[in-house]
Each structure stands twice: as C-alpha cells, then as structure tokens.
KOLGU-730112 format. One line per 2 residues: number of its first residue (from 1); their letters; for each residue x, z, y of N, C-alpha, C. Coordinates in Angstrom, 1 decimal, decimal comma, always signed. Each point is the difference from the previous one (the first is absolute). Layout:
N
NUM = a = X:Z:Y:X:Z:Y:X:Z:Y  ...
***
This chain:
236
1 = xx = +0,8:+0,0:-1,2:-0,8:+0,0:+1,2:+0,9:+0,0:+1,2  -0,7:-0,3:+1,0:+1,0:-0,1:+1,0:-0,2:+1,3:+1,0
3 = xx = +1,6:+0,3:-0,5:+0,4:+1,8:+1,5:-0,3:-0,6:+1,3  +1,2:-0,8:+0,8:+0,3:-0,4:+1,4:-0,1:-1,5:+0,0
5 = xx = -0,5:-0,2:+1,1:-0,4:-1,6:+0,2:+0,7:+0,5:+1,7  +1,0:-1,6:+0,8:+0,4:-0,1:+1,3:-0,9:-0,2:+0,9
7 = xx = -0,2:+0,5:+1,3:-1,2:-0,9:+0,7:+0,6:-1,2:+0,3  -1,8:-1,2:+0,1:+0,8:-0,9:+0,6:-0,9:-0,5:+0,9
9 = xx = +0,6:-1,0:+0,8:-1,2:-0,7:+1,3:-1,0:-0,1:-0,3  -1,6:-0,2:+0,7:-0,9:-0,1:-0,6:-0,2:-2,0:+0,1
11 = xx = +1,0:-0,3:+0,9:-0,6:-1,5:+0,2:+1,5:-0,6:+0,3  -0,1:-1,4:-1,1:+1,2:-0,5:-0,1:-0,2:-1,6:+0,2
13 = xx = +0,1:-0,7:+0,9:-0,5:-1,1:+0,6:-0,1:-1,3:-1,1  +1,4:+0,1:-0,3:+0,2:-1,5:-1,0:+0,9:+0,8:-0,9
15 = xx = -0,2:-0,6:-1,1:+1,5:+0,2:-1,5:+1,1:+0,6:+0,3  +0,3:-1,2:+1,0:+1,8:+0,6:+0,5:-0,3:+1,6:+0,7
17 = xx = -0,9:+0,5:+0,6:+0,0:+1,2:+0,6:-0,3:+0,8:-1,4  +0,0:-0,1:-1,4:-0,4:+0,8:-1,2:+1,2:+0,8:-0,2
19 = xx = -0,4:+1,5:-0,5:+1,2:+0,7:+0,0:+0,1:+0,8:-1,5  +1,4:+0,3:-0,3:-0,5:+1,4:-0,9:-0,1:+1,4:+0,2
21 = xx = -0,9:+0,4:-0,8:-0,5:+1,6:+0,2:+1,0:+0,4:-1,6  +0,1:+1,5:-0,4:+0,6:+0,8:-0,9:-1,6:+0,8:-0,5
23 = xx = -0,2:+0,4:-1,3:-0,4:+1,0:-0,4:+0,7:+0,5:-1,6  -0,4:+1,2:-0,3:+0,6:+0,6:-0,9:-0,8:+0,3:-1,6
25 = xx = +0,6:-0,8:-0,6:-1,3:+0,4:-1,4:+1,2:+0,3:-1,1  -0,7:+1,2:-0,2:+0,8:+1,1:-1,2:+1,4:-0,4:+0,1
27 = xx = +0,6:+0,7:+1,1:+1,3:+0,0:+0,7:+0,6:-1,0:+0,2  -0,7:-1,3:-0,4:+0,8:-1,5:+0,6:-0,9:-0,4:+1,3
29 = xx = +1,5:-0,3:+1,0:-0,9:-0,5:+1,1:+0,1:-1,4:-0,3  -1,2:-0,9:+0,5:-0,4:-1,1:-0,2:-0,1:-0,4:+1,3
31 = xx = -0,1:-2,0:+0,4:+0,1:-0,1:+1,1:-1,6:-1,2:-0,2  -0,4:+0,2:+1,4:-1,3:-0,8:+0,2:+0,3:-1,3:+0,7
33 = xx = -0,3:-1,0:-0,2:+0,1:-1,0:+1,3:-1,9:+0,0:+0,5  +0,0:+0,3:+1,2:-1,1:-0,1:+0,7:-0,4:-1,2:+1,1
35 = xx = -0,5:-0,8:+0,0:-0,8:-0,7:+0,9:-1,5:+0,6:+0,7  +0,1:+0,5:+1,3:-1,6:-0,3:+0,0:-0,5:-0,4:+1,5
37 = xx = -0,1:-1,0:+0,0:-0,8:-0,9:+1,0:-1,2:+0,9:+1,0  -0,7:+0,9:-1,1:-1,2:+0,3:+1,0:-1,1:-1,1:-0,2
39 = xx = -1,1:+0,4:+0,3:-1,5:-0,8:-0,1:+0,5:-1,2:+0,4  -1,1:-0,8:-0,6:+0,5:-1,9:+0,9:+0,7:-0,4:-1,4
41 = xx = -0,3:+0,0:-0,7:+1,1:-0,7:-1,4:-1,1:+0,0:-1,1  +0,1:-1,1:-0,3:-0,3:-0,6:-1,4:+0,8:-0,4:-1,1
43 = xx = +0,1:+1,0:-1,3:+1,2:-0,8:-1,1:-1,0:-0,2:-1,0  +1,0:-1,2:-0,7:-0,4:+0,1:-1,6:+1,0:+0,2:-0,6
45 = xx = -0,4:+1,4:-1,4:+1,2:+0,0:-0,2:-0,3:+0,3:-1,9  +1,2:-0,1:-0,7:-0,6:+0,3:-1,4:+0,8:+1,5:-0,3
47 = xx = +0,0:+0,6:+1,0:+0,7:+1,8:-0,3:-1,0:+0,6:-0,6  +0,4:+0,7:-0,6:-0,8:+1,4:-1,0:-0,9:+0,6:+1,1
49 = xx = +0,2:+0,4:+1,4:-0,6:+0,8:+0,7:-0,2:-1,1:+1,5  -1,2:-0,1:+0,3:-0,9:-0,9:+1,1:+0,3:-1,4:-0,5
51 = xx = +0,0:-0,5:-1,2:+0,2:-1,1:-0,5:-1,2:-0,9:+0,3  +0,1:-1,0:+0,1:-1,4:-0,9:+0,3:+0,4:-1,1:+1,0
53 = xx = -0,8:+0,5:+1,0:-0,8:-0,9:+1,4:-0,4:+1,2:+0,7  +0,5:+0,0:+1,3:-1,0:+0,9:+0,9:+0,7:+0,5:+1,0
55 = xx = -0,4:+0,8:+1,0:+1,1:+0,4:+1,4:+0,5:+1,6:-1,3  +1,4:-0,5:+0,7:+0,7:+1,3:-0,1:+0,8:+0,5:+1,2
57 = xx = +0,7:+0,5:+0,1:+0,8:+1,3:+1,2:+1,3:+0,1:-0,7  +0,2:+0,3:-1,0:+1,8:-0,4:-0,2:+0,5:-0,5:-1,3
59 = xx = +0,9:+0,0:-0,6:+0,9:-0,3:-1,2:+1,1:+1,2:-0,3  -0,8:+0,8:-0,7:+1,9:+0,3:-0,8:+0,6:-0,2:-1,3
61 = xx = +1,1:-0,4:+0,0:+0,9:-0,4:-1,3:+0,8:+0,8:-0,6  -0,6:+1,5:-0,7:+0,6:+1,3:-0,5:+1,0:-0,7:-1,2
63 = xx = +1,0:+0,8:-0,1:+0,9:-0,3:-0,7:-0,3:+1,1:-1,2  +0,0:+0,1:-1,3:+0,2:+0,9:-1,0:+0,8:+0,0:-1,0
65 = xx = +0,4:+0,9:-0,7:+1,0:+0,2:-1,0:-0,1:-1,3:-1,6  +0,8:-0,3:-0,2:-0,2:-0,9:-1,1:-0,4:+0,2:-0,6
67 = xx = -1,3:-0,3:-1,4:-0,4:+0,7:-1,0:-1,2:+0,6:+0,5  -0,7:-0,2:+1,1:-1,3:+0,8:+1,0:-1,1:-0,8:-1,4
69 = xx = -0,6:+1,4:-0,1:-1,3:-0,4:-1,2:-1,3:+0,5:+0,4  -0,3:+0,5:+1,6:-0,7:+0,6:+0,0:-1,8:-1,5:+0,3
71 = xx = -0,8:+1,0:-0,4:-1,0:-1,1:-0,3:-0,9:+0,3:+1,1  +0,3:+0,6:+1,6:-0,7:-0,1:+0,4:+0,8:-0,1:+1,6
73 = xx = +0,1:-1,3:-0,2:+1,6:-0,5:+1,2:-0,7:-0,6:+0,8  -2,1:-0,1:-0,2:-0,2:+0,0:+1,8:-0,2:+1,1:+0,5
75 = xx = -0,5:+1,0:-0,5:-0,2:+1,9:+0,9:+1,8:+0,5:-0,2  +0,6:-0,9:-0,2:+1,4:+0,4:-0,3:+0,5:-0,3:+1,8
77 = xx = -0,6:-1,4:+0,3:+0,7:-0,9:+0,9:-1,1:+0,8:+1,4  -1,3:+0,7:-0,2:-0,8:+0,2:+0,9:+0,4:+0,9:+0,8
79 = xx = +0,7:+1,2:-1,2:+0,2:+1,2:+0,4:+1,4:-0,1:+0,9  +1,1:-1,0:-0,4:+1,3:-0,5:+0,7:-0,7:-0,3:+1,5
81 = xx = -0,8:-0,6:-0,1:-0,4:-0,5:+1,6:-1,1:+1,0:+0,6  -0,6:+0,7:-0,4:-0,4:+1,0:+0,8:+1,0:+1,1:-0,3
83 = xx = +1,4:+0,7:-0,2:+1,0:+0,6:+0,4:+0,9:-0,8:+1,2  -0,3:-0,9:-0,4:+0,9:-0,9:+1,8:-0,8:-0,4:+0,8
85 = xx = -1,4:+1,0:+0,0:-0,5:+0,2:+1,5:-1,2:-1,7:-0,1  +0,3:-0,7:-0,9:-0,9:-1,5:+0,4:-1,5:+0,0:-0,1
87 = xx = -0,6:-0,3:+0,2:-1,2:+0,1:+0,3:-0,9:-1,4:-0,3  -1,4:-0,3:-0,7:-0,7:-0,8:+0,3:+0,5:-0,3:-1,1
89 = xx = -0,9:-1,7:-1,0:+0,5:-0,7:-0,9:+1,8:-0,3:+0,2  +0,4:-0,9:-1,1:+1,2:-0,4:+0,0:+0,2:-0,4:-1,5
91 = xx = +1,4:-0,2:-0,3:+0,5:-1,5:-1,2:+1,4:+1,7:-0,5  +0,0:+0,0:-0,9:+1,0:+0,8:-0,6:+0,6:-0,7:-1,5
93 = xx = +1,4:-0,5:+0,5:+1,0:-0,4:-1,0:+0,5:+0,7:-0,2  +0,7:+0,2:-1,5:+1,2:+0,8:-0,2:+0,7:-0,7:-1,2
95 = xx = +1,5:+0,5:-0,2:+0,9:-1,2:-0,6:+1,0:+1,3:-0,5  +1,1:+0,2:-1,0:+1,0:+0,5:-0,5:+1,3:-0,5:+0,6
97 = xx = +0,0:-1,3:+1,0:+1,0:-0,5:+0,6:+0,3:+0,8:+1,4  +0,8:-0,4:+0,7:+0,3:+1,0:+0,9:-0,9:-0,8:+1,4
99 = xx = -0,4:+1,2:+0,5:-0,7:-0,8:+1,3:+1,0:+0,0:+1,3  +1,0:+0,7:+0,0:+0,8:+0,3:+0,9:+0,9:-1,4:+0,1
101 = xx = +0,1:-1,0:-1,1:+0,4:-1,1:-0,1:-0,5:-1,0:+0,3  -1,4:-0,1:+0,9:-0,8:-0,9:-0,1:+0,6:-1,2:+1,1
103 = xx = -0,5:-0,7:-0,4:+0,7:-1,6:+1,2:-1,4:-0,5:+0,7  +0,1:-0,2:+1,1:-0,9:-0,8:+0,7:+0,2:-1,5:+0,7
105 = xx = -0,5:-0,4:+0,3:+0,4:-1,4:+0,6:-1,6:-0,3:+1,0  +0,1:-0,8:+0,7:-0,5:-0,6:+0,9:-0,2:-1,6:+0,6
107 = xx = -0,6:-0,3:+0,3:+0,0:-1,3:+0,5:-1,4:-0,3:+1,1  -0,3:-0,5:+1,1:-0,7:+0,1:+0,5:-0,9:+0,4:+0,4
109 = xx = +0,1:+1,4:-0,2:-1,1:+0,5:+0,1:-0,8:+0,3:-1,9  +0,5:-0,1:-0,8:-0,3:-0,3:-1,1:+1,4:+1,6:-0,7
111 = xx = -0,6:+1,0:-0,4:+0,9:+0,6:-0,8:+0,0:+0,8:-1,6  +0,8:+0,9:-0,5:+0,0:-0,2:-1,1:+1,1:+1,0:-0,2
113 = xx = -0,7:+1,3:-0,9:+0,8:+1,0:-0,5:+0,2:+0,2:-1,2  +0,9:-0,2:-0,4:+0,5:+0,1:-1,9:+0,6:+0,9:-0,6
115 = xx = -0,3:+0,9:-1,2:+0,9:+0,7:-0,8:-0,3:-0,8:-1,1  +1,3:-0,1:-0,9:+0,2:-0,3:-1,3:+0,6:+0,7:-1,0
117 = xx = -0,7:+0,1:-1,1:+0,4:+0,7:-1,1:+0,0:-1,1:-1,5  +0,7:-0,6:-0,4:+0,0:-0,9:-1,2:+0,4:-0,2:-1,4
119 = xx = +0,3:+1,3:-0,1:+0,7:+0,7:-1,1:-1,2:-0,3:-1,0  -1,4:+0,0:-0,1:-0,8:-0,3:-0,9:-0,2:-1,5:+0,4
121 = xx = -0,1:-1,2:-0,3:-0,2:-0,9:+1,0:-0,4:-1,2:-1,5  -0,5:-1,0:+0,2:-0,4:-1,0:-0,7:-0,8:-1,3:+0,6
123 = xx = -1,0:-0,5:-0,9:-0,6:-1,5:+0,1:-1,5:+0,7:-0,1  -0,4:-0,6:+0,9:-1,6:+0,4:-0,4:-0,9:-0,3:-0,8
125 = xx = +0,7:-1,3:-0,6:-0,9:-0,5:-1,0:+1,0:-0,1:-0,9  +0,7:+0,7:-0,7:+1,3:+0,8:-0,5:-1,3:+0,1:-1,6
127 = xx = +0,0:-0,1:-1,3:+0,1:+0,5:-0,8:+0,2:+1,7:-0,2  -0,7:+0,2:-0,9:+0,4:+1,7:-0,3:-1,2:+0,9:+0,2
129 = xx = +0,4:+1,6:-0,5:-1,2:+0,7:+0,3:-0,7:+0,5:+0,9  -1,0:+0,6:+0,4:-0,5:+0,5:+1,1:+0,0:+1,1:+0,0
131 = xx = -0,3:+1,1:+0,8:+0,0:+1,4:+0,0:-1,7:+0,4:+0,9  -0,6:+1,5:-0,8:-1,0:+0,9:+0,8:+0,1:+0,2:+1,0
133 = xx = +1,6:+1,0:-0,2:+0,0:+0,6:+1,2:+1,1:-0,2:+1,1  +0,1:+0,7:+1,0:+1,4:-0,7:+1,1:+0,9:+0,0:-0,2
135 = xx = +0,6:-2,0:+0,6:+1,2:-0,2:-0,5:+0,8:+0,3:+0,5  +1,7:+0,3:-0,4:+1,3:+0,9:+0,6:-0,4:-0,5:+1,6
137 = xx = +0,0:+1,2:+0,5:+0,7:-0,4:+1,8:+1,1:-0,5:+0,3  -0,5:-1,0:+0,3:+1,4:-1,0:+0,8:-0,7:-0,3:+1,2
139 = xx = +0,0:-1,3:+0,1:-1,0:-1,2:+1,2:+0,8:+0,0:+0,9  -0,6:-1,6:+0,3:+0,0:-0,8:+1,5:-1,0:+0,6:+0,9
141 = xx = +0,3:+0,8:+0,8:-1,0:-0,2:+0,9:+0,2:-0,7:+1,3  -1,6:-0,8:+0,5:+0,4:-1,0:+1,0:-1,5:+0,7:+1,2
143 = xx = +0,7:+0,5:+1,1:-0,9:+0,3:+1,4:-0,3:-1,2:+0,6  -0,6:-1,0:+0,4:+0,2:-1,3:+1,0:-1,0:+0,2:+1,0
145 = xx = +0,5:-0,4:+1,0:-1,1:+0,3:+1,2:+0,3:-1,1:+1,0  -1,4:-0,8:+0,2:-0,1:-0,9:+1,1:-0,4:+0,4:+1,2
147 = xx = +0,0:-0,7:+1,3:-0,8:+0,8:+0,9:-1,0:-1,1:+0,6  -0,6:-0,7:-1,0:-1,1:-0,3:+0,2:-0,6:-0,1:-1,3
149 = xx = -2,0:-0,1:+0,6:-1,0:+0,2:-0,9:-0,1:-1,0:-0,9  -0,3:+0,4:-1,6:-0,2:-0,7:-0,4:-1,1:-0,1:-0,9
151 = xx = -0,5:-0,8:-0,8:-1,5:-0,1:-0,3:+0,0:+0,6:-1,5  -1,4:+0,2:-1,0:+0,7:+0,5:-0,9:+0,7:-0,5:-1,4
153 = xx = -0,4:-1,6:+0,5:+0,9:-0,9:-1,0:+1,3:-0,1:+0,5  +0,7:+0,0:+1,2:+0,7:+0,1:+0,1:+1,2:+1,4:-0,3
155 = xx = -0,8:+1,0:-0,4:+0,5:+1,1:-0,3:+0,9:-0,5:-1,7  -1,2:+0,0:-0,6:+0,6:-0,2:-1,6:+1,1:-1,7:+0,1
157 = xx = -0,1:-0,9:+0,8:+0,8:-1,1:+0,3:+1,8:+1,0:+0,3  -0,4:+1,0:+1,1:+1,4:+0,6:+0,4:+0,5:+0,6:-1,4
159 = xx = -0,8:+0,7:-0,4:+0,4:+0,6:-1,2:+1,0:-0,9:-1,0  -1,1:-1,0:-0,3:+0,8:-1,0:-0,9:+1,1:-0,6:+0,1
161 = xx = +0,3:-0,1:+1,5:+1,0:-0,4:+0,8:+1,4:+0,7:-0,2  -0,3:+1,2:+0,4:+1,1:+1,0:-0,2:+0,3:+0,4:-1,1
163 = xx = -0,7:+0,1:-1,2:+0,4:-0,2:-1,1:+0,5:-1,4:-0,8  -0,3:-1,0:+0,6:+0,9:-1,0:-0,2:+1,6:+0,2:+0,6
165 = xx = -0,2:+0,4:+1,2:+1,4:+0,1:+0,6:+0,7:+1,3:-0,7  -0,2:+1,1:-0,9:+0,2:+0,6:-0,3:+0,8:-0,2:-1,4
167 = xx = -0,6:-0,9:-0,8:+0,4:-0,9:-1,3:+1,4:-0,9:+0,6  -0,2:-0,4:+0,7:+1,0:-0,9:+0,7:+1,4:+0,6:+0,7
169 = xx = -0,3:+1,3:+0,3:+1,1:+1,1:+0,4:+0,4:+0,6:-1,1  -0,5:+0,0:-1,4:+0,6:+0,3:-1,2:+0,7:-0,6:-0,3
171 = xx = -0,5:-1,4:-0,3:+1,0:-1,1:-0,3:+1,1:+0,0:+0,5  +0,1:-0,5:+1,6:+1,4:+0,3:+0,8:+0,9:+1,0:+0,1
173 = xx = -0,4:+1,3:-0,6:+0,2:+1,0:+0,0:+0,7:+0,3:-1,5  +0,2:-1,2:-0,6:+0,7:+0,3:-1,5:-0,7:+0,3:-1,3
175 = xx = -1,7:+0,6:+0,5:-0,8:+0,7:-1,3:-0,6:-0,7:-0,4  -0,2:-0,5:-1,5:-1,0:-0,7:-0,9:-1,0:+0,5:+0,0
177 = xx = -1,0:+0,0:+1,0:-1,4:+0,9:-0,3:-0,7:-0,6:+1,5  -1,2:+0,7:-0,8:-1,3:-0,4:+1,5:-0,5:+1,2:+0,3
179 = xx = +0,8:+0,8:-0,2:-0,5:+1,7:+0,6:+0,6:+1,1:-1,3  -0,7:+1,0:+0,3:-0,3:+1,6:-0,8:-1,3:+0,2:+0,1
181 = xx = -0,3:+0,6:-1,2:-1,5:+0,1:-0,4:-0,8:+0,7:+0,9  +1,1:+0,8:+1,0:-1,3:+0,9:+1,2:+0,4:-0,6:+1,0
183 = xx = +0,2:-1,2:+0,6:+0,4:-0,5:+1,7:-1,3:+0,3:+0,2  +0,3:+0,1:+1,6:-1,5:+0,1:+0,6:+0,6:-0,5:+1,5
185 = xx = -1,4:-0,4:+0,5:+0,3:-0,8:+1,6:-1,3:+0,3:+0,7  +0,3:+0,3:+1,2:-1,1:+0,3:+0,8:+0,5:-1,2:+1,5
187 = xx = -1,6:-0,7:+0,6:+0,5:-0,7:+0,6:-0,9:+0,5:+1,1  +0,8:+0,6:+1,9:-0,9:+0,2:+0,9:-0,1:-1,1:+0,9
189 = xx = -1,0:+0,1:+0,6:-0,8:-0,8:+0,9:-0,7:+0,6:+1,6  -0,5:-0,3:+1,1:-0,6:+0,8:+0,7:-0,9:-0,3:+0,1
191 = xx = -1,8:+0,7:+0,1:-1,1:-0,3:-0,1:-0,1:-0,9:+1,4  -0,6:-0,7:-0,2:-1,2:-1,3:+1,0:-0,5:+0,6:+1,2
193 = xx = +0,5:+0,1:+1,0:-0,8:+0,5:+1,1:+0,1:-0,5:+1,0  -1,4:+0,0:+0,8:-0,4:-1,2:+1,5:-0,1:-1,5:-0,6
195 = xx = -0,4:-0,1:-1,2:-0,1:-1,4:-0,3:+1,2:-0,5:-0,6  +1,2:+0,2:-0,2:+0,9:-0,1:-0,2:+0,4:-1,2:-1,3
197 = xx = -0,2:-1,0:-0,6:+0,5:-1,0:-0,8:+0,3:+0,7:-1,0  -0,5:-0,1:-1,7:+1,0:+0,6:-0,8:+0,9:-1,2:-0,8
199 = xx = +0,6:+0,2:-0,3:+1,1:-1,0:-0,8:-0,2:-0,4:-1,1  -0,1:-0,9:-0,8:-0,9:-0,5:-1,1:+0,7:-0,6:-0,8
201 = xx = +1,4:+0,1:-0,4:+0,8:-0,5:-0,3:+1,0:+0,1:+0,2  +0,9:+1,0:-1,8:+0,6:+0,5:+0,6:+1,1:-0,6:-1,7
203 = xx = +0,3:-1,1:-0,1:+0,7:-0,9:-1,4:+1,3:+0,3:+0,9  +1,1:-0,6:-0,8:+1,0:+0,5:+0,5:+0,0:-1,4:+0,4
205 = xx = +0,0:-0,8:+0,5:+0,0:-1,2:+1,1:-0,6:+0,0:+1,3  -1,4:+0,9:+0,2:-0,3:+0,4:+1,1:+0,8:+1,0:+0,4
207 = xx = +0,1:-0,6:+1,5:+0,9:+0,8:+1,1:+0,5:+2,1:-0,2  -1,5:+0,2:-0,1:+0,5:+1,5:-0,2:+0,3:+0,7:-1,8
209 = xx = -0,4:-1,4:-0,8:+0,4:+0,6:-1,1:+1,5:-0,6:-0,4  +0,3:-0,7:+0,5:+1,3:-0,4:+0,5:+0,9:+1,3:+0,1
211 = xx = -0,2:+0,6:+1,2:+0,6:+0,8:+0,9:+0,0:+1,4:-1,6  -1,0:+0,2:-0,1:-0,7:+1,2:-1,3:+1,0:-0,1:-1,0
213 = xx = +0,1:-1,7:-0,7:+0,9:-0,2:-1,3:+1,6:+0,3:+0,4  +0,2:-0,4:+0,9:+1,3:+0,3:+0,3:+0,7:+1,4:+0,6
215 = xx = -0,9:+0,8:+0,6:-0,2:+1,4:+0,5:+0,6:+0,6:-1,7  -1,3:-0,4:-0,8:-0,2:+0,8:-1,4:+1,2:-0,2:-0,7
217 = xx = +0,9:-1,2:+0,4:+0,9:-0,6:-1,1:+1,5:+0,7:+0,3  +0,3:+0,2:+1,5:+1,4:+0,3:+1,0:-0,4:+1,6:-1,1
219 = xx = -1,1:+1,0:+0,5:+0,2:+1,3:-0,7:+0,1:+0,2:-1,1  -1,1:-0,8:-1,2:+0,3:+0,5:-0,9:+1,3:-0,7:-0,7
221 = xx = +0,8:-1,2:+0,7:+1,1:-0,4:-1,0:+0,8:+1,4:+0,6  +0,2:+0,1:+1,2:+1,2:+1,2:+0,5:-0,2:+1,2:-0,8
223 = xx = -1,1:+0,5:-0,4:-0,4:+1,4:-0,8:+0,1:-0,5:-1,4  +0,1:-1,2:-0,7:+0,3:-0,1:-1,4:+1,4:+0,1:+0,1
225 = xx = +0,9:-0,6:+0,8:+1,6:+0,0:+0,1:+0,8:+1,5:+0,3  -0,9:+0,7:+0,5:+0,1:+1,3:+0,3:-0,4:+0,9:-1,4
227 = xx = -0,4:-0,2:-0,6:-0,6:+0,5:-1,0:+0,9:-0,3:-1,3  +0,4:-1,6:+0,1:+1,1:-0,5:-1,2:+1,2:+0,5:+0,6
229 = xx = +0,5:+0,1:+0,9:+1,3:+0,1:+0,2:+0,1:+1,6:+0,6  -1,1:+1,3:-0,8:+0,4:+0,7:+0,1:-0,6:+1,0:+1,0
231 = xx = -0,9:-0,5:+0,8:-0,1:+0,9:+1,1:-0,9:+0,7:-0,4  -0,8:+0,4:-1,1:-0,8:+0,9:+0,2:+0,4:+1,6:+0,6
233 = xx = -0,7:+0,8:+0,9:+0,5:+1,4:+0,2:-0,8:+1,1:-1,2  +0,7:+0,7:-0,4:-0,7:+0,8:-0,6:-0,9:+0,9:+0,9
235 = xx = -1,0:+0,8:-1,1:-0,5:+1,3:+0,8:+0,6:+1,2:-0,4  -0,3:+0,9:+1,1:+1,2:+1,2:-0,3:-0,4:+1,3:+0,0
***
C-alpha cells in the first residue's frame, strides 16, 4: 500500500511540463510520471484505469516492481492519484520499466511521452499460449497529445497511428517484435469549443497524424535504445 506520495502541481499544460512524483510502498520508493492538463481534454486510451473515450484531467505512468501480481491495478492506480492530490476522472498506466527514463519528442505542436520496458516483447499474431491472468510487467507506454480537436473516429485513427509508429520504432530500434503483451497508449486531445473544427483524420499521411507518427516514433525508438543499451534505473 502506499506510505508517502510527493505533492505535485495541480495543472500541467502540455507533456513536456509532465513531471515525477516519489511514493513509498512497503519500503521501496517508487517513482510516478504525472501529466495533468486540467478540465478541457479528451483521451482515448486502452489503460487499466479511465480507459475508453471521455474527458479526463490527467495521466499517470506509475512504475512498479517486476513480478507486480496484484489483481486489482485500477483501485491500485486510483488510490496513486488520489495520494498525489489529483482530482476528477483521468487515464492510469503503469509499467515495471523505469519511468524516470522516459523520452519525449515533439514536433509541431504534436507531442509524445514514452517509457519502455521489452524484456517480455513478441509478435502479436505470434503462435503460442495464452494466459487468465496478468501478464509480467514490462510495457511500452505511449502519452500523445495534440492540441487540436479531434472527432471520435479520429481518435481510434490516432490510436492506430501511433501504434503503427510504435511497431516501426521497434524495428529500427534492433527488436523482432510488435510490442509486449501489456503496451498501452493513451491519446489527448482538447475538447471543441466556440464552434471550433474537429479534425477528422488523423492516418499517418494527414498532416497531424504525420506530426503524431513521428512524435510516437523519435520517443519510443530513444526509450527502446535506452532500455537495450542499458538504461534502465532501478527502484531503491
């Protein structure tokens, strides 16, 4: 359970302003990467915790011990963000990889926060068994945030997008695989207001999914290279 959790801002504009927080579970401190925007944001995302479609208020990417079995890792991820003070819905990832390692990149306005962990890693359409219950903690996780609206086919288009670009940062990156059985990606957006256009197309040929695939591809190849060549930080 968690002793101490760090305070942290209540409102963190874009990715790049995302920070980490510390808390302490059964004498290891652990570190958090926090995003949180505040009201005005729409993600989709496939995380254990605010996973879907819908306005959220922030992102965090908890890091935990390798071998984490516990079966209830969204009141796991709830209780992490109401100890760091956050408030309102929100998207809760968590990974065995180090979050203190994570890479970002940017491109017009288009950005993109990655930890990687690939020590479990494979083909998705890979032969072999399946499993009940949760698989080892590792993961890719991918934060992406546009700062314009987008519609809600466009949501699952960004999605697809970035996990294309994410398969593609494997490759280049030296690994035979198209992920780890737990990657997870959340993609934000800002809600529609005053009439405002939403963006309806978001393939990686259109302009801002352009900007999205290559945002996704600069972080997650830098955090797979970081990861193969060693960088993981332990917890301590």
């Amino acid at each position: 359970m968690t002793a101490a959790s760090t305070a942290l801002p209540t409102r963190t504009a874009t990715p790049s302003d995302a920070r980490i927080a510390e808390r302490e579970e059964d004498g290891t401190v652990l570190p958090v990467l926090v995003w949180a925007p505040g009201p005005g944001w729409r993600m989709m995302s496939s995380a254990v915790l605010g996973g879907g479609w819908g306005e959220r208020h922030w992102v965090i990417n908890a890091q935990v011990r390798g071998g984490y079995r516990r079966m209830d890792a969204d009141r796991h991820l709830a209780d992490l963000a109401a100890d760091a003070g956050l408030r309102g819905p929100g998207v809760g990832l968590m990974t065995a990889a180090s979050v203190r390692d994570f890479r970002h990149a940017t491109e017009g306005g288009a950005e993109a926060l990655v930890t990687a962990g690939v020590g479990v890693r494979g083909w998705a359409a890979a032969p072999g068994p399946t499993t009940a219950g949760p698989p080892p903690a590792g993961t890719i996780n991918i934060i992406a945030a546009l700062p314009v609206p987008l519609s809600p086919a466009a949501y699952v288009n960004a999605v697809a997008t970035a996990t294309e670009a994410k398969v593609q940062a494997l490759l280049d990156a030296g690994f035979d695989a198209s992920g780890t059985p737990t990657d997870a990606v959340c993609v934000a957006a800002p809600v529609a207001r005053d009439g405002r256009a939403e963006e309806t197309f978001m393939g990686p040929r259109s302009p801002w999914g352009a900007r999205l695939a290559r945002t996704v591809h600069t972080a997650t190849y830098a955090a797979c290279l970081s990861e193969r060549d060693g960088g993981r930080a332990p917890v301590r």
